[in-house]
PQR file with spaces between the fields and no chain letter, atoms N, CA, C, O and H, PARSE charges and radii, in Angstrom:
ATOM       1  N    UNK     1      24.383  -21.929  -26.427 -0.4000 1.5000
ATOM       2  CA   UNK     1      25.507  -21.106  -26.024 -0.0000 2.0000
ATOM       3  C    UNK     1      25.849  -21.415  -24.575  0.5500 1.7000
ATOM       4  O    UNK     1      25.044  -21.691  -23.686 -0.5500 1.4000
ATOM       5  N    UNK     2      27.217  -21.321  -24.475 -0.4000 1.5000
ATOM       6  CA   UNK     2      27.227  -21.767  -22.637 -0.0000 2.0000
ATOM       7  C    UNK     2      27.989  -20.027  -22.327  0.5500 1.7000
ATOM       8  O    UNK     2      28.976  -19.416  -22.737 -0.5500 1.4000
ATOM       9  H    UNK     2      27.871  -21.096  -25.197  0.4000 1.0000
ATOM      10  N    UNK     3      26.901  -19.776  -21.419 -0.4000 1.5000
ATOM      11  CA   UNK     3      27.089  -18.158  -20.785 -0.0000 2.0000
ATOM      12  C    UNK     3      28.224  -18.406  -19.641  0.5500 1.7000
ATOM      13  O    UNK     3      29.000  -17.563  -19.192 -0.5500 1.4000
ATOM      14  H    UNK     3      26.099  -20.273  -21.086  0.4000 1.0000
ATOM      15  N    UNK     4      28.081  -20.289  -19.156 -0.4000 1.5000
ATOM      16  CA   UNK     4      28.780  -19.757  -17.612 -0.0000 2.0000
ATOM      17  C    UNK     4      30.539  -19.337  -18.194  0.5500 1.7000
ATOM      18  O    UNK     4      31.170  -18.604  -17.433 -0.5500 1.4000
ATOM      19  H    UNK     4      27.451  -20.974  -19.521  0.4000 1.0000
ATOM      20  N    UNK     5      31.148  -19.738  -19.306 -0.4000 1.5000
ATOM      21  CA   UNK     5      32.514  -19.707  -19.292 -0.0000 2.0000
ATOM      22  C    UNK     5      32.559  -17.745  -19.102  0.5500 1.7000
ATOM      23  O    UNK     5      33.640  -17.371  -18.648 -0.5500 1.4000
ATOM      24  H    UNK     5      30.635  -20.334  -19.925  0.4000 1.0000
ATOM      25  N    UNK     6      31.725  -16.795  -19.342 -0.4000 1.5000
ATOM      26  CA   UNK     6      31.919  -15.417  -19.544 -0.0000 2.0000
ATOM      27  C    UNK     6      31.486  -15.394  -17.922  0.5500 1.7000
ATOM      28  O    UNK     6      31.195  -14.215  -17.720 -0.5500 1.4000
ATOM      29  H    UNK     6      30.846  -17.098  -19.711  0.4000 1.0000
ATOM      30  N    UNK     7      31.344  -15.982  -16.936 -0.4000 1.5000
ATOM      31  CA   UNK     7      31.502  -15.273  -15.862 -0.0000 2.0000
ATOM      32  C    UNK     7      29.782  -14.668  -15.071  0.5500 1.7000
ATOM      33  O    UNK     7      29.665  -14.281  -13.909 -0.5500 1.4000
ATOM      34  H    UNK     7      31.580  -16.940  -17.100  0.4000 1.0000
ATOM      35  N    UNK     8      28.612  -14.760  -16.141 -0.4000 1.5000
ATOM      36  CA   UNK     8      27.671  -14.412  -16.138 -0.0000 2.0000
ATOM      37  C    UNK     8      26.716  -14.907  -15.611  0.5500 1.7000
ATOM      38  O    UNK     8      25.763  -14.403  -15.017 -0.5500 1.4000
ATOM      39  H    UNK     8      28.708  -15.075  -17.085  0.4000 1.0000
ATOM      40  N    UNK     9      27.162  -16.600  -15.990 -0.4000 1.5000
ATOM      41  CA   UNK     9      25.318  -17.723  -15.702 -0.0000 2.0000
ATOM      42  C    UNK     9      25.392  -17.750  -14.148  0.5500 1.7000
ATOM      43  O    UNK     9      24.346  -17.676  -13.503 -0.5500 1.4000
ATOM      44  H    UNK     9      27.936  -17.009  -16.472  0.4000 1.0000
ATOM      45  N    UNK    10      26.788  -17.869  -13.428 -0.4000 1.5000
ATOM      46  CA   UNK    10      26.624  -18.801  -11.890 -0.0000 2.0000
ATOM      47  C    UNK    10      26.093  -17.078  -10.703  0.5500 1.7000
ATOM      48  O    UNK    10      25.125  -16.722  -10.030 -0.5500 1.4000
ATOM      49  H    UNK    10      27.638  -17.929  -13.952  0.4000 1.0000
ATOM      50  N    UNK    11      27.487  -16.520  -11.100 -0.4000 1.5000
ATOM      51  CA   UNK    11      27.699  -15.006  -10.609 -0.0000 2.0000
ATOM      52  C    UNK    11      26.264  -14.329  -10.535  0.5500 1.7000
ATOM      53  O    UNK    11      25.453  -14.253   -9.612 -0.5500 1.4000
ATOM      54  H    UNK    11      28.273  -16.809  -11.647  0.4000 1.0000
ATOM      55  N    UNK    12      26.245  -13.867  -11.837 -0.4000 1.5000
ATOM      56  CA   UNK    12      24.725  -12.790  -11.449 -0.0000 2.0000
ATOM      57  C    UNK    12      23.828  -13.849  -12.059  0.5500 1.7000
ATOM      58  O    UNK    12      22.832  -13.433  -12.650 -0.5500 1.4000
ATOM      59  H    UNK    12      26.904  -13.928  -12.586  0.4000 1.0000
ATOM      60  N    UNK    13      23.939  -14.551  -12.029 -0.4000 1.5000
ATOM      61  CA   UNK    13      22.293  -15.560  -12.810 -0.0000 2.0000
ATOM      62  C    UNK    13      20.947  -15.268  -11.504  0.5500 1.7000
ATOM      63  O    UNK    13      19.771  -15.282  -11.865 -0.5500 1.4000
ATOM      64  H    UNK    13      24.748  -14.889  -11.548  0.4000 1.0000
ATOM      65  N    UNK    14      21.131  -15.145  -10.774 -0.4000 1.5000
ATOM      66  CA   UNK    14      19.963  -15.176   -9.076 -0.0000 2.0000
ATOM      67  C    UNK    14      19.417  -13.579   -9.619  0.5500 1.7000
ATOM      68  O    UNK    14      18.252  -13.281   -9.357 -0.5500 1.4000
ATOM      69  H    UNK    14      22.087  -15.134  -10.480  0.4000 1.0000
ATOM      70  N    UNK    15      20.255  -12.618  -10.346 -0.4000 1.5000
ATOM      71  CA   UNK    15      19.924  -11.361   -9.730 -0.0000 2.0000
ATOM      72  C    UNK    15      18.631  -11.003  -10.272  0.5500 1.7000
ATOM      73  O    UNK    15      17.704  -10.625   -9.556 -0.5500 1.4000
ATOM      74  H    UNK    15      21.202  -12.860  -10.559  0.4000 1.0000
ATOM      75  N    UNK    16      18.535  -11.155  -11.935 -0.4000 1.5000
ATOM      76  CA   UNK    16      17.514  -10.992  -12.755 -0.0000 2.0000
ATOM      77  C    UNK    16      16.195  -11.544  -12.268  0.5500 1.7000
ATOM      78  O    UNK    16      15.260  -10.745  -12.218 -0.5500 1.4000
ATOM      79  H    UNK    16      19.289  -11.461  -12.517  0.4000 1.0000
ATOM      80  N    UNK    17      15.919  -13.190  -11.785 -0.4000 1.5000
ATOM      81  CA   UNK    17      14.527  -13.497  -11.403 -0.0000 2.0000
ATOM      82  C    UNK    17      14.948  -12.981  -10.065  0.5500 1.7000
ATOM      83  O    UNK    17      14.009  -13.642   -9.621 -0.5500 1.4000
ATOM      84  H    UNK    17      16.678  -13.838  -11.826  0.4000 1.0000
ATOM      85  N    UNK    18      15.344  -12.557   -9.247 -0.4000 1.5000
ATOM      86  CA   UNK    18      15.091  -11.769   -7.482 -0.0000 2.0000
ATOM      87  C    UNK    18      14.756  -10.231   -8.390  0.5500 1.7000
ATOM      88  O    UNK    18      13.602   -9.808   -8.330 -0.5500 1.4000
ATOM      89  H    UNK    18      16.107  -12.020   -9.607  0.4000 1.0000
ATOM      90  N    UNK    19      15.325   -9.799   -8.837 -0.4000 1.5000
ATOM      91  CA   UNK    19      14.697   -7.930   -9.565 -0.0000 2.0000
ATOM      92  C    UNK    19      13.356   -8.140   -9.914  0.5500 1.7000
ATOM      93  O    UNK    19      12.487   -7.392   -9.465 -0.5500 1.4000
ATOM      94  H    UNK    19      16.262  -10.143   -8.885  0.4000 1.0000
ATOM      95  N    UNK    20      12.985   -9.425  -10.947 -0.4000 1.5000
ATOM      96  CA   UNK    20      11.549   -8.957  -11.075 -0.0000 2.0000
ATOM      97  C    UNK    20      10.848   -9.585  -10.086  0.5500 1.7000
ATOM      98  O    UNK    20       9.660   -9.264  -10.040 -0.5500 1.4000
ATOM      99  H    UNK    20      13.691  -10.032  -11.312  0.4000 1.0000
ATOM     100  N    UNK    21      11.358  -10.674   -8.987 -0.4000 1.5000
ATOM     101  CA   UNK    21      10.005  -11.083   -7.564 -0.0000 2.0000
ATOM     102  C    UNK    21      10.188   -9.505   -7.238  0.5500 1.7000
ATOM     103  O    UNK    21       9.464   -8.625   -7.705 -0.5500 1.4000
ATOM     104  H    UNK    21      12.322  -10.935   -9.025  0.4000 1.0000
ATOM     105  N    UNK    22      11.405   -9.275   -6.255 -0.4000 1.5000
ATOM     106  CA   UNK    22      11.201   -8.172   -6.121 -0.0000 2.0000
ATOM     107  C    UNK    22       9.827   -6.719   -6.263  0.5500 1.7000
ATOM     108  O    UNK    22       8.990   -6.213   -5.515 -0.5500 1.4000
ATOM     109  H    UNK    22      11.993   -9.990   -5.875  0.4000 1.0000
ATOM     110  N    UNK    23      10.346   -6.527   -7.843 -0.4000 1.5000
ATOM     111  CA   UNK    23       9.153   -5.761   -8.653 -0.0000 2.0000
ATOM     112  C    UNK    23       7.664   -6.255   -8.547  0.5500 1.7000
ATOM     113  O    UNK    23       6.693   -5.610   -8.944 -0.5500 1.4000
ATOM     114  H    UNK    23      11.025   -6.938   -8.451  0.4000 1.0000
ATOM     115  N    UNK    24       7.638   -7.074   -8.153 -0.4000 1.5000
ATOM     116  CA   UNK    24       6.048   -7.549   -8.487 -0.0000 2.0000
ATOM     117  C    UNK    24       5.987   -7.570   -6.773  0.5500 1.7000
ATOM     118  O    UNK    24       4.901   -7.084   -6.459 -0.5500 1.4000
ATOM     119  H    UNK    24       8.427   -7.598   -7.830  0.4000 1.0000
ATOM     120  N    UNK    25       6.628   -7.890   -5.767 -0.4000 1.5000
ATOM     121  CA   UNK    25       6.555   -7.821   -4.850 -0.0000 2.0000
ATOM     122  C    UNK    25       6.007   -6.520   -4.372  0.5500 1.7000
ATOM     123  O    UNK    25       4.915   -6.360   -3.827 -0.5500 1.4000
ATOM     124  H    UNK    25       7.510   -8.285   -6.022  0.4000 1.0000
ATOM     125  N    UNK    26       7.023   -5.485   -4.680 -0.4000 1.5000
ATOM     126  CA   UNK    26       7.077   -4.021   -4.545 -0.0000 2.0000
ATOM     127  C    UNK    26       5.393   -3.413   -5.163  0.5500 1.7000
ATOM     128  O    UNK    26       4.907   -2.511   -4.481 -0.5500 1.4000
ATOM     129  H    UNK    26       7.910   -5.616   -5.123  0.4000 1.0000
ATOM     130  N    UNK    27       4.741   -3.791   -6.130 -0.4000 1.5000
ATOM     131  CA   UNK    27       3.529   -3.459   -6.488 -0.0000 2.0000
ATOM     132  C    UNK    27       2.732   -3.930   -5.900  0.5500 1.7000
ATOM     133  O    UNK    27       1.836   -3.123   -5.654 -0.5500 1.4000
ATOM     134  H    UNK    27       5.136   -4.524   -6.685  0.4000 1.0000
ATOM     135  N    UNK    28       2.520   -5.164   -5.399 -0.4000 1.5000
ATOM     136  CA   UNK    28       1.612   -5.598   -4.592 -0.0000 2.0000
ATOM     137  C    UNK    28       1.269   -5.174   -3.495  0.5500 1.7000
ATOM     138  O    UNK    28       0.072   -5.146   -3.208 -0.5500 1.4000
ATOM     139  H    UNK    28       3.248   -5.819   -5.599  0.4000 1.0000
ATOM     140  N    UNK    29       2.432   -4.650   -2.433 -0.4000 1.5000
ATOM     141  CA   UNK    29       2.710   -4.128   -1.624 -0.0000 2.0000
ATOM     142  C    UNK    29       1.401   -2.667   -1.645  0.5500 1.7000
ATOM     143  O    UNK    29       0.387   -2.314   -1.043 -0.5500 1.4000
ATOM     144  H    UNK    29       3.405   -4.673   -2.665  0.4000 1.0000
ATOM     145  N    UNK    30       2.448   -2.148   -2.968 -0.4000 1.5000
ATOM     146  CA   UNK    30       1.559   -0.922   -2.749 -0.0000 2.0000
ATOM     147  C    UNK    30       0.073   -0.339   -3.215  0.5500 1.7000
ATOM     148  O    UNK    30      -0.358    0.813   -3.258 -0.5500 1.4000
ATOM     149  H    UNK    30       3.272   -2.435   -3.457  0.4000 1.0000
ATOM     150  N    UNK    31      -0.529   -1.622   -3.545 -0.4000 1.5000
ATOM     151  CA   UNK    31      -2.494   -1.612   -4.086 -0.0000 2.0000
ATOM     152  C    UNK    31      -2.346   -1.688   -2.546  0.5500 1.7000
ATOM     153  O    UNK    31      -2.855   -0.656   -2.109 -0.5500 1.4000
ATOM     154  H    UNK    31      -0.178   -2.558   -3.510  0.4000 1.0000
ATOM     155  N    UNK    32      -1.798   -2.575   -1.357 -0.4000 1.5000
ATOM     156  CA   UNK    32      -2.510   -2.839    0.018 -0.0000 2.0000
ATOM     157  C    UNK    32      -2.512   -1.577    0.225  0.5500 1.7000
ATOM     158  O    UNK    32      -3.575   -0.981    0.048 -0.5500 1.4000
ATOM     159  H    UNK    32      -1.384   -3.413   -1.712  0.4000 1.0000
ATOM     160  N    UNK    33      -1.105   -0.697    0.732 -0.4000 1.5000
ATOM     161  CA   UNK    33      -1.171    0.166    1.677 -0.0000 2.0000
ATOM     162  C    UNK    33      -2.074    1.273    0.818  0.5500 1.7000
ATOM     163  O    UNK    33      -1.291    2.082    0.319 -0.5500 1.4000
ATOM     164  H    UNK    33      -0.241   -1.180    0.876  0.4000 1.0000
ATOM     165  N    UNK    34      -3.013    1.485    0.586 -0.4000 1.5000
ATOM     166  CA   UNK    34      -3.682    2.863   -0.098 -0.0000 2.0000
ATOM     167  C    UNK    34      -4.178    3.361    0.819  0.5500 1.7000
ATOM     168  O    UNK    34      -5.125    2.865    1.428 -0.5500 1.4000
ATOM     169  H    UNK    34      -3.649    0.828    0.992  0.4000 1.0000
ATOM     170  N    UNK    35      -3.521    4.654    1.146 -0.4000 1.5000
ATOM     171  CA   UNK    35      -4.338    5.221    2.272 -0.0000 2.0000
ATOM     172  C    UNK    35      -5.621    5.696    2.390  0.5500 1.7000
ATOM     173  O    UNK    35      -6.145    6.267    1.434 -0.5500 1.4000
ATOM     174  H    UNK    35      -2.752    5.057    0.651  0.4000 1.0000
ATOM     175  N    UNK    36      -6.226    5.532    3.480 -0.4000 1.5000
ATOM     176  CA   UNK    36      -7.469    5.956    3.626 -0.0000 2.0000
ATOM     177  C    UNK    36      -7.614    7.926    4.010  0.5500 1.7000
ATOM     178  O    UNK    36      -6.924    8.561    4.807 -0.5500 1.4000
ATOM     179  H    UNK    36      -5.800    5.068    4.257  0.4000 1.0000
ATOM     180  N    UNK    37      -8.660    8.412    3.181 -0.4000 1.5000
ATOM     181  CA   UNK    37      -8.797    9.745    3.334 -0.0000 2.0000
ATOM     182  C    UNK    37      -9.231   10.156    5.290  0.5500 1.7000
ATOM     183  O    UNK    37      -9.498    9.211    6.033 -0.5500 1.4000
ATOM     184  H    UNK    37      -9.221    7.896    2.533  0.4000 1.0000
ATOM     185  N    UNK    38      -9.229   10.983    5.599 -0.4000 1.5000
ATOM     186  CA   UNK    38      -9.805   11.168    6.799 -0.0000 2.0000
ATOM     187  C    UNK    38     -11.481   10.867    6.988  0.5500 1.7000
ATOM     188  O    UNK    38     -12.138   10.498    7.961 -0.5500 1.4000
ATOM     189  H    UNK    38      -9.012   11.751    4.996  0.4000 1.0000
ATOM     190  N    UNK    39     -11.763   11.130    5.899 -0.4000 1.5000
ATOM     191  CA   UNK    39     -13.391   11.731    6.220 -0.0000 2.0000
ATOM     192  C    UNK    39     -13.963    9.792    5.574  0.5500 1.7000
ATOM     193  O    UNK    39     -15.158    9.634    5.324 -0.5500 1.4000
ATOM     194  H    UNK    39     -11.229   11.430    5.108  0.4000 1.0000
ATOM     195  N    UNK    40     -12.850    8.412    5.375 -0.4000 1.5000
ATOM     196  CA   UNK    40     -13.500    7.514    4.987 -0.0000 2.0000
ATOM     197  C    UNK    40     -13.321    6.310    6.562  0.5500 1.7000
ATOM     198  O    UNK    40     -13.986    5.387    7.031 -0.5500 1.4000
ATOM     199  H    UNK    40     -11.879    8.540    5.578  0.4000 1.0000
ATOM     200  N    UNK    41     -12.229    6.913    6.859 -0.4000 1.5000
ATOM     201  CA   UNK    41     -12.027    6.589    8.031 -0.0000 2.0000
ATOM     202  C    UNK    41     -13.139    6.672    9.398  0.5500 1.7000
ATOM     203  O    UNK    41     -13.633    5.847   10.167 -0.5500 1.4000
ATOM     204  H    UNK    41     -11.689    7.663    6.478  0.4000 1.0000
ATOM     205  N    UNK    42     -13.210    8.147    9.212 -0.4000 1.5000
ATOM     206  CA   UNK    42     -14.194    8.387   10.067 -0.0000 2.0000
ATOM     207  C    UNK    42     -15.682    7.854    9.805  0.5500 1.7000
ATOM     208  O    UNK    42     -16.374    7.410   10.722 -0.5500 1.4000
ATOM     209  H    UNK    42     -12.808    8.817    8.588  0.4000 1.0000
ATOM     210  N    UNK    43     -16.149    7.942    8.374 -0.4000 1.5000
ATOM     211  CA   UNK    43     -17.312    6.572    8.030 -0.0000 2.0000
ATOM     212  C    UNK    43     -17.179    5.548    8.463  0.5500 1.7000
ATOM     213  O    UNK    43     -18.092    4.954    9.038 -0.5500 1.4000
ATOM     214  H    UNK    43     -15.588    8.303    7.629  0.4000 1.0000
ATOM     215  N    UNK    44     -15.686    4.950    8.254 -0.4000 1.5000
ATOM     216  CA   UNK    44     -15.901    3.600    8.742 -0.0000 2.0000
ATOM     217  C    UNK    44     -16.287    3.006   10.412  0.5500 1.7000
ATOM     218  O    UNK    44     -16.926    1.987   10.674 -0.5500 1.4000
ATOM     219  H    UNK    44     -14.944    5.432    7.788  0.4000 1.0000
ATOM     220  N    UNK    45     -15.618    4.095   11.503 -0.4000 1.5000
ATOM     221  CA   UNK    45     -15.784    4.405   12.549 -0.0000 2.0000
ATOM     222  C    UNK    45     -17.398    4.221   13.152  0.5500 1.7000
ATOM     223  O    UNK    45     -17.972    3.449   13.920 -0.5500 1.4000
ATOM     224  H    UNK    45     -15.100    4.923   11.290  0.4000 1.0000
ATOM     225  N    UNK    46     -17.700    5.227   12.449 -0.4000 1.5000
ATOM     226  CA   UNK    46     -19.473    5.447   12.439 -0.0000 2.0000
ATOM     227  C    UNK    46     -19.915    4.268   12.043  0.5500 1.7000
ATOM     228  O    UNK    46     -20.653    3.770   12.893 -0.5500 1.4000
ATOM     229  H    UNK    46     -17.234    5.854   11.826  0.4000 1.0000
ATOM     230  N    UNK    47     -19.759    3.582   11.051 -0.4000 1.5000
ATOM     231  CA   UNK    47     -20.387    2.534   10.779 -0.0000 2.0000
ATOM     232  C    UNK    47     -20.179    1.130   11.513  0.5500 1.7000
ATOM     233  O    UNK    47     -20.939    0.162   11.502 -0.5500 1.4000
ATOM     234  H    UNK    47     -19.160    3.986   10.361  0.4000 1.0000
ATOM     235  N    UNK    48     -19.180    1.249   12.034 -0.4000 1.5000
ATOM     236  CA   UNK    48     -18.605   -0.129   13.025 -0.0000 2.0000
ATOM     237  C    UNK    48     -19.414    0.340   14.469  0.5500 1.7000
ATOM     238  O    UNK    48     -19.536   -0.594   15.263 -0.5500 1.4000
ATOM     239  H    UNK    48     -18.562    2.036   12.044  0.4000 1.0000
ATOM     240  N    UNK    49     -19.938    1.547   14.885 -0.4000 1.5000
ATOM     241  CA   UNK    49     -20.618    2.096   15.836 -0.0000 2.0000
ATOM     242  C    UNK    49     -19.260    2.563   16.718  0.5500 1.7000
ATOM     243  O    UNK    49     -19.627    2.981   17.817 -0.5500 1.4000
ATOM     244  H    UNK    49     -19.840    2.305   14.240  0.4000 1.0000
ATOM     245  N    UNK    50     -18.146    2.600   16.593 -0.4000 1.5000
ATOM     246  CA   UNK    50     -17.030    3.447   17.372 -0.0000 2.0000
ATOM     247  C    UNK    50     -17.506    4.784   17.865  0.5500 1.7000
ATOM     248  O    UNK    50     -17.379    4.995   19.071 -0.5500 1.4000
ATOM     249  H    UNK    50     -17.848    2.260   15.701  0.4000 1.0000
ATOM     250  N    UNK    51     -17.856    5.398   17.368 -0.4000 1.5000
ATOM     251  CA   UNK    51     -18.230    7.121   17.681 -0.0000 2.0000
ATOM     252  C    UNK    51     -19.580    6.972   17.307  0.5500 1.7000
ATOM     253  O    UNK    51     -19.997    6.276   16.382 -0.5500 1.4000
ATOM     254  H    UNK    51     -17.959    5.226   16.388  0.4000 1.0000
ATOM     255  N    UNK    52     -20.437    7.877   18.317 -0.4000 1.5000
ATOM     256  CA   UNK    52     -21.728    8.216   18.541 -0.0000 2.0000
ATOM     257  C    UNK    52     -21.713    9.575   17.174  0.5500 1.7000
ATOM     258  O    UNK    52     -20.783   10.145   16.603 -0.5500 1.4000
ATOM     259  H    UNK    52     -20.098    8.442   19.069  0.4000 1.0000
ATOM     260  N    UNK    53     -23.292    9.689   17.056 -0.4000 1.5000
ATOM     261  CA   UNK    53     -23.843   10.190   15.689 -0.0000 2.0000
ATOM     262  C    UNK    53     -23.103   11.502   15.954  0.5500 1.7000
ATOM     263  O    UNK    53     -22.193   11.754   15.164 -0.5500 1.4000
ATOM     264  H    UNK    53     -24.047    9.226   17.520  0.4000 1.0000
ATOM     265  N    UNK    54     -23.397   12.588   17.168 -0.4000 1.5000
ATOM     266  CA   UNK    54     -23.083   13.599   17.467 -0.0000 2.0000
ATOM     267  C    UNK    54     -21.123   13.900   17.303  0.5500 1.7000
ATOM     268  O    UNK    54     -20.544   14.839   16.758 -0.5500 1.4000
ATOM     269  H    UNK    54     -24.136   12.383   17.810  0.4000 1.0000
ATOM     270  N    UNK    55     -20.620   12.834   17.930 -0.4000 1.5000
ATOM     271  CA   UNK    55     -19.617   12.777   17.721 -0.0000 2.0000
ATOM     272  C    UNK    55     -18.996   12.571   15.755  0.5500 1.7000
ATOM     273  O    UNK    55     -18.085   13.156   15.169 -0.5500 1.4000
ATOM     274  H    UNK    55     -21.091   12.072   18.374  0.4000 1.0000
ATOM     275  N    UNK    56     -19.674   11.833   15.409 -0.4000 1.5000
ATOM     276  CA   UNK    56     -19.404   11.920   13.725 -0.0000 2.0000
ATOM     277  C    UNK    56     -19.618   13.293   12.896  0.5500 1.7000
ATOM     278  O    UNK    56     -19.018   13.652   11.883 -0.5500 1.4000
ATOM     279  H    UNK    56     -20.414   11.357   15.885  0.4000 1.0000
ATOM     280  N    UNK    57     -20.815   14.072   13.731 -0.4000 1.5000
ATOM     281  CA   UNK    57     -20.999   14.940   12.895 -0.0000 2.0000
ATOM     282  C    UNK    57     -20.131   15.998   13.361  0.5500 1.7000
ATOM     283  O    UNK    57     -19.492   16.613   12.507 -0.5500 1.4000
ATOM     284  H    UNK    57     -21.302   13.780   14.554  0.4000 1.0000
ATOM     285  N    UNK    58     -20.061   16.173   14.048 -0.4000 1.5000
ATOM     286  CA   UNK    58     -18.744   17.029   14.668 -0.0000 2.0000
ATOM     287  C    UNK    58     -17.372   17.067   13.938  0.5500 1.7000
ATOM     288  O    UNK    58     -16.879   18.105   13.498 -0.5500 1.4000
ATOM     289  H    UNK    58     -20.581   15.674   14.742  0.4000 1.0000
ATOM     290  N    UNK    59     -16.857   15.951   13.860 -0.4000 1.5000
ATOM     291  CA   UNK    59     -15.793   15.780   13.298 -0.0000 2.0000
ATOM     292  C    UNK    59     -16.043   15.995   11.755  0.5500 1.7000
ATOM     293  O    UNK    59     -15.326   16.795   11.154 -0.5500 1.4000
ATOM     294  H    UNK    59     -17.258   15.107   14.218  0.4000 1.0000
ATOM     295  N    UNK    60     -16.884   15.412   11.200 -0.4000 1.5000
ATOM     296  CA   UNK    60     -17.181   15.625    9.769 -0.0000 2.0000
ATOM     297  C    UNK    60     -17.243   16.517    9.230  0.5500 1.7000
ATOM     298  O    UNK    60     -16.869   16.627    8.062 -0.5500 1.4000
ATOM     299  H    UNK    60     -17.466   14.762   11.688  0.4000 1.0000
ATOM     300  N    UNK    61     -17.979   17.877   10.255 -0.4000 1.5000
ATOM     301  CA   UNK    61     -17.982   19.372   10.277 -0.0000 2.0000
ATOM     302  C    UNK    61     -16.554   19.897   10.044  0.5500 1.7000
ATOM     303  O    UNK    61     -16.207   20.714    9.191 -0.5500 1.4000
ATOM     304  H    UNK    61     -18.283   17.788   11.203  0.4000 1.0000
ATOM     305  N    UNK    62     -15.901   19.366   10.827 -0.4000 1.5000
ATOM     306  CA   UNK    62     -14.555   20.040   11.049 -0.0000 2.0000
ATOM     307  C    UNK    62     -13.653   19.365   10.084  0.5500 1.7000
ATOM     308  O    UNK    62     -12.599   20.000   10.095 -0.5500 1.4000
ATOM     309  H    UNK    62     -16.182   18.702   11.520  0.4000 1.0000
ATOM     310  N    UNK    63     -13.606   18.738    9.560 -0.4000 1.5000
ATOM     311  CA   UNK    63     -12.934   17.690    8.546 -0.0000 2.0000
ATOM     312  C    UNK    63     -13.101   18.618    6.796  0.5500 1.7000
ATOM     313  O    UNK    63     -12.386   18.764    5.805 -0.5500 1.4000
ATOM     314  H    UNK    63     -14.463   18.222    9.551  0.4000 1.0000
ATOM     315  N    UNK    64     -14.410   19.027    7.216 -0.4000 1.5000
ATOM     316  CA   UNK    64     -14.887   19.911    6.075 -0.0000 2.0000
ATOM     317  C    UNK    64     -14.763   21.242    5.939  0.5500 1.7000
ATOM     318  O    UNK    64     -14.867   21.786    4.840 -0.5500 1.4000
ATOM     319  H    UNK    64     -14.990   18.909    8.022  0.4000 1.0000
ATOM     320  N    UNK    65     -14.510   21.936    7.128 -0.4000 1.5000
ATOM     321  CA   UNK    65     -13.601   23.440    7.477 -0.0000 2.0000
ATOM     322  C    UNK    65     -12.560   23.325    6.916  0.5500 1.7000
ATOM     323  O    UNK    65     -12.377   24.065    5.949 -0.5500 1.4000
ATOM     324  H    UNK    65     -14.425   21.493    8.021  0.4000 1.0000
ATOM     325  N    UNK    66     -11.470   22.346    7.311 -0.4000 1.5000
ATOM     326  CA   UNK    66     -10.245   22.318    7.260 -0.0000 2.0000
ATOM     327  C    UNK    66      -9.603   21.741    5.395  0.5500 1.7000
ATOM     328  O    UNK    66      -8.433   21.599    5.038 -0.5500 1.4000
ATOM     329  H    UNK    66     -11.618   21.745    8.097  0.4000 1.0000
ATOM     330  N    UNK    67     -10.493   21.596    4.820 -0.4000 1.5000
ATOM     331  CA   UNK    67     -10.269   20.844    3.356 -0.0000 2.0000
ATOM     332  C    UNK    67      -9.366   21.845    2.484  0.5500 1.7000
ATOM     333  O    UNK    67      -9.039   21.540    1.337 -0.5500 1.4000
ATOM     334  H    UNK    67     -11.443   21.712    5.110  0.4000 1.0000
């Protein structure tokens, strides 16, 4: 069948494969950004040695008030 005489193949032919990169783009995207909870953050902190023990438990305390 030749689609281009209806106006269809040249015109929108790009749009269909850019919608689904797009789409698959758009999902990929969003497995990265998953946010991190407060209280995994602050593990990770502790564990990279950023904040002292006293300082972790403090916050962890208060992380756990506020839930």
């Amino acid at each position: 069948m030749n689609y281009f005489n209806h106006g269809w193949g040249m015109g929108f032919g790009w749009l269909v494969p850019l919608l689904i990169i797009g789409i698959i783009f758009y999902l990929l995207q969003g497995k990265k950004k998953e946010k991190s909870s407060a209280q995994e953050i602050l593990d990770k902190r502790y564990a990279n040695g950023g904040i002292s023990k006293e300082e972790y438990e403090e916050k962890s305390r208060h992380l756990s008030e506020h839930e």
